[in-house]
C-alpha positions in Angstrom: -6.1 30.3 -20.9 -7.1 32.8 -18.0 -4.0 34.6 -16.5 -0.8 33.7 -17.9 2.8 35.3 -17.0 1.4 36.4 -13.5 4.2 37.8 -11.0 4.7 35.2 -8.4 4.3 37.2 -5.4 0.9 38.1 -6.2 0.5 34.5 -6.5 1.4 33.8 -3.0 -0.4 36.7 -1.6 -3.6 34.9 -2.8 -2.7 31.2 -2.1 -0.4 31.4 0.7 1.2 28.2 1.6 -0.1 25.3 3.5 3.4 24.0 5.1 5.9 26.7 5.9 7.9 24.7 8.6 9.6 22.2 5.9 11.1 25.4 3.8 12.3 26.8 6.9 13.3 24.5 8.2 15.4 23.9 5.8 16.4 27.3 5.0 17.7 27.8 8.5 19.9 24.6 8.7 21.2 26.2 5.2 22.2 29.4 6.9 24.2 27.3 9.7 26.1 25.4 7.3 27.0 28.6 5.6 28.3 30.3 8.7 30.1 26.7 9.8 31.9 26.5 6.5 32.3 30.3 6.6 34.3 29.8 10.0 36.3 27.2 8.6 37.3 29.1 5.8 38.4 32.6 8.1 40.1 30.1 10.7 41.4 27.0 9.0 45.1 27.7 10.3 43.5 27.7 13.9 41.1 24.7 12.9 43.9 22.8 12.0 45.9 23.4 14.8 42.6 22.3 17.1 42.6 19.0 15.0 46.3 18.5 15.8 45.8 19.4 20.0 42.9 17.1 20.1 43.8 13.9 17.7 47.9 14.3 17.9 48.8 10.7 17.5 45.5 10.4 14.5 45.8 14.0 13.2 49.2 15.9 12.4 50.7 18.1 9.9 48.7 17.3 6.3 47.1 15.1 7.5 44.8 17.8 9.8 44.8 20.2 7.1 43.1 17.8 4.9 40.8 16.7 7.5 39.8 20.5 8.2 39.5 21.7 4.3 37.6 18.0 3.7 35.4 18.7 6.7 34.8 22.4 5.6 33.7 21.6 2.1 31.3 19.2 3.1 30.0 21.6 4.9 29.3 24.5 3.0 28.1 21.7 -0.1 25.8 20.5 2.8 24.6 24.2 3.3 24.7 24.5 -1.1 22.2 21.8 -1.2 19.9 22.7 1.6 19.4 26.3 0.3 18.4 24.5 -2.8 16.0 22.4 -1.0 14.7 25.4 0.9 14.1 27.1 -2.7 12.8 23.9 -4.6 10.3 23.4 -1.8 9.3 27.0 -1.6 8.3 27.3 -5.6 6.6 23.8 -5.6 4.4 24.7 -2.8 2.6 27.3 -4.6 4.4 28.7 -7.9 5.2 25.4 -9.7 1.3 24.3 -8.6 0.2 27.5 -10.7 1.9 26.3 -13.3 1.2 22.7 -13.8 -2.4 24.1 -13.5 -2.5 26.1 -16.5 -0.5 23.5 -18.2 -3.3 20.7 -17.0 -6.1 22.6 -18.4 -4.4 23.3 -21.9 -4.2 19.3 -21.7 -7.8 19.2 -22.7 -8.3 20.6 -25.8 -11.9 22.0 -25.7 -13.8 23.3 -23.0 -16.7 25.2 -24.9 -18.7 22.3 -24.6 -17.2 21.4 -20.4 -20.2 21.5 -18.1 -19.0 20.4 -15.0 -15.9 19.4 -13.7 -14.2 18.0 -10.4 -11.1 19.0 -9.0 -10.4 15.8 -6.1 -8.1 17.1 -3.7 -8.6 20.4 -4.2 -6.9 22.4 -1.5 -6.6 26.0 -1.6 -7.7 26.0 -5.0 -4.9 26.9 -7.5 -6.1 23.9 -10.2 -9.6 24.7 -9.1 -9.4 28.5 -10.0 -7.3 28.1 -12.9 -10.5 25.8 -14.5 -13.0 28.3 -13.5 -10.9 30.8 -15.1 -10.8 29.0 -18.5 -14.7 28.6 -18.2 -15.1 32.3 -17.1 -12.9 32.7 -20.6 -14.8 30.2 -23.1 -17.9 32.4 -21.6 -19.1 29.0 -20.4 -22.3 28.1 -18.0 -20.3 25.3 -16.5 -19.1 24.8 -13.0 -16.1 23.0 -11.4 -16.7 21.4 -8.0 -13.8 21.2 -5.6 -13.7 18.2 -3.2 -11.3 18.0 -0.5 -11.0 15.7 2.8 -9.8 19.3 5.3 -13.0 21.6 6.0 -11.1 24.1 3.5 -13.9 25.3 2.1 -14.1 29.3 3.2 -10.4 29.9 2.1 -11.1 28.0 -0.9 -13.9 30.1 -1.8 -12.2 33.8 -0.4 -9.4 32.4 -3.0 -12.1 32.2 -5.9 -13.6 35.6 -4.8 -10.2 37.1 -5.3 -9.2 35.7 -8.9 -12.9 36.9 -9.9 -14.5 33.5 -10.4 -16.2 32.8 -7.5 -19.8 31.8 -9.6 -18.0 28.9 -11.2 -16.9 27.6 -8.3 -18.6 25.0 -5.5 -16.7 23.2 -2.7 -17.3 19.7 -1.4 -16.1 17.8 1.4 -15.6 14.3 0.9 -13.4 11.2 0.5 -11.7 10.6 -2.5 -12.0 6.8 -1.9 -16.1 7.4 -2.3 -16.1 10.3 -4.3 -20.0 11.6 -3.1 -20.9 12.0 -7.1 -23.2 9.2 -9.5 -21.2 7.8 -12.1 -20.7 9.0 -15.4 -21.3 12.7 -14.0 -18.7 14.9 -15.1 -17.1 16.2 -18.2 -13.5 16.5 -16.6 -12.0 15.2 -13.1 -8.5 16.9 -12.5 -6.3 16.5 -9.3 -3.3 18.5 -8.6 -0.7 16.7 -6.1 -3.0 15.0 -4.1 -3.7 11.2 -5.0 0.1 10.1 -3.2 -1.5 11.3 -0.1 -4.0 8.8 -0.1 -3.2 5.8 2.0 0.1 7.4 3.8 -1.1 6.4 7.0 0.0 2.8 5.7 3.0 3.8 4.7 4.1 5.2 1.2 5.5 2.2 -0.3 3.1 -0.4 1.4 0.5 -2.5 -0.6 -2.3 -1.3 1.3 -1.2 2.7 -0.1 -0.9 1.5 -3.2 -4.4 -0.3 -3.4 -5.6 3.3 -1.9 -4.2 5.3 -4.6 -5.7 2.5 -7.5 -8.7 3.1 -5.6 -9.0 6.8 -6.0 -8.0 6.1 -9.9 -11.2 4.0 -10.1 -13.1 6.5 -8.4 -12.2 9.4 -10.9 -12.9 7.0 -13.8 -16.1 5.7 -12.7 -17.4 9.6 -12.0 -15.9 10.5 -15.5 -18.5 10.7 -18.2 -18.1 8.5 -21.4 -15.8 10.7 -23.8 -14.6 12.5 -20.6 -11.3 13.7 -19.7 -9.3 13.2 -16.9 -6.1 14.7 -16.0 -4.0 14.1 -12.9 -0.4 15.6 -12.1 0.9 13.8 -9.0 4.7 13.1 -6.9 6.5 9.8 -8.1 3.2 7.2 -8.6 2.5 8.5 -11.8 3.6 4.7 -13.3 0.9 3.2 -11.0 -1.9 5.4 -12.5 -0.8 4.8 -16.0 -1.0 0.7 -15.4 -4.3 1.2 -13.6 -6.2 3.5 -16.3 -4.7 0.5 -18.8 -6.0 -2.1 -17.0 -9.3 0.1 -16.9 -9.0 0.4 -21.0 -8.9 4.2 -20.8 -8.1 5.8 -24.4 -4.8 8.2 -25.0 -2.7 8.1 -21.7 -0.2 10.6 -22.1 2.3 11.4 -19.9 4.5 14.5 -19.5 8.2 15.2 -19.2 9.4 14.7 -15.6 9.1 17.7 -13.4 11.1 18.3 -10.2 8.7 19.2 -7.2 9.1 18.9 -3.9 12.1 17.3 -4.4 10.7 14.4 -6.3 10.3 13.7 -9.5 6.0 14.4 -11.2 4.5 13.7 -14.1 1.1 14.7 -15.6 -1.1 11.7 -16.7 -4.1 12.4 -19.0 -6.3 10.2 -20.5 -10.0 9.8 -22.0 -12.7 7.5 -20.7 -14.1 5.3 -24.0 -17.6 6.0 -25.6 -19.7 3.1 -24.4 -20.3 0.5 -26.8 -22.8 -1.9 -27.4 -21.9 -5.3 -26.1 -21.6 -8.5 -27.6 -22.0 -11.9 -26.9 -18.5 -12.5 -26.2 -17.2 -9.0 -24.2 -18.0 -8.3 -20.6 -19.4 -4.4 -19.9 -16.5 -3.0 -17.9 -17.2 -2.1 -14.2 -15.5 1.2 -13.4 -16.0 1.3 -9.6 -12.7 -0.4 -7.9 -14.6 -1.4 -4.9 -13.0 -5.6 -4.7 -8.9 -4.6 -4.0 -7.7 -6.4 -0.7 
């Protein structure tokens, strides 16, 4: 399954990172906290005796003393947890993406006979590489098409050219919401992290965010050929996409063990669009296009 057991930095070095200023962010509110409860530790006699010039009628004797080693604690668990936010946001940016890449293409089974394939929301290309890598392995003719909304496409390509696969790969900009493709066009639609961005302008939790999101779910069904596989690992909305592909009578849903990333909890959904049958006088022919929500 292409590279496995790759040393992260050489990961990074490729892929970089698209949002430094949350992880540091964080990671320098950590260090404060450390040298606040780090002070508090070195000069709690003097701390307390502060608390007891300033509050004397509130704060005396024990009581400051367990005002200062209450107020230092929270502090340095305060600097405990942001380091670990720091760190958790750091690996999910680009190390855990790796990852759930090579574990979303292991979700389909064979690829010998994969074509084409669309990566929606494709970024930088860490899901997008790791399929062309697989097809590069099966000694396939096929091609994966990434499709993203950010004119991304020369670092998207220079990040193909340097894991070796740039013939495999093609880059599309478009809107998820219209995917630019016919229906029933390709043999697998992925999408790494990138479906709960649709519709934020609304708000995360609104109605009008979530009828975005079903909408990009109808999208990568209607694309998806008959017997196709889709596969989608996403932050926290993963329940939504499983109601939708039932509602849109998709075969095996299967959902992965929660994964912490970004803070949040994410899930990998994967399902396969039905063989089309011959209808009868009683059934209705399923439209996949989810073009009447609002």
């Amino acid at each position: 399954m292409g590279k496995t057991g790759r040393d992260w930095t050489q990961i990074y070095a490729i892929y970089g990172m698209d949002d430094w200023h949350t992880p540091i962010f964080l990671l320098i509110h950590a260090i404060v906290f450390s040298a606040s409860s780090l002070v508090f530790l070195l000069y709690f006699n003097w701390i307390c005796y502060s608390f007891e010039s300033i509050f004397p009628s509130v704060l005396s004797g024990s009581v400051a003393r367990f005002a200062a080693g209450f107020t230092g604690s929270v502090t340095a668990l305060s600097a405990v947890c942001l380091f670990y936010a720091a760190g958790n946001m750091f690996y999910s940016s680009v190390a855990l993406r790796w990852d759930m890449a090579q574990r979303m293409v292991n979700a389909v089974h064979d690829w010998s006979t994969v074509k084409t394939v669309l990566d929606v929301g494709c970024g930088r290309g860490i899901l997008l590489n790791a399929v062309a890598m697989q097809l590069k392995k099966e000694g396939s003719s096929g091609r994966v098409v990434g499709l993203d909304r950010k004119n991304t496409t020369l670092s998207t390509l220079r990040t193909a050219g340097m894991e070796g696969v740039q013939e495999y790969v093609t880059c599309r900009e478009g809107d998820a919401r219209r995917l630019p493709f016919p229906d029933n066009y390709f043999d697998v639609v992925v999408s790494a992290g990138f479906v709960h961005k649709v519709g934020k302008e609304f708000g995360q939790k609104s109605a009008a965010a979530s009828a975005e999101r079903m909408r990009v779910m109808g999208e990568v069904v209607r694309v998806l050929k008959e017997g196709g596989i889709g596969v989608v690992w996403d932050l926290v909305h993963v329940p939504e996409y499983v109601l939708r592909l039932q509602e849109l009578k998709m075969e095996e849903i299967r959902v992965s063990e929660r994964v912490t990333a970004f803070m949040v909890s994410s899930h990998i959904v994967s399902f396969r669009k039905p063989s089309q049958h011959v209808v009868g006088p009683n059934e209705v022919r399923l439209d996949w296009r989810f073009n009447n929500i609002c």
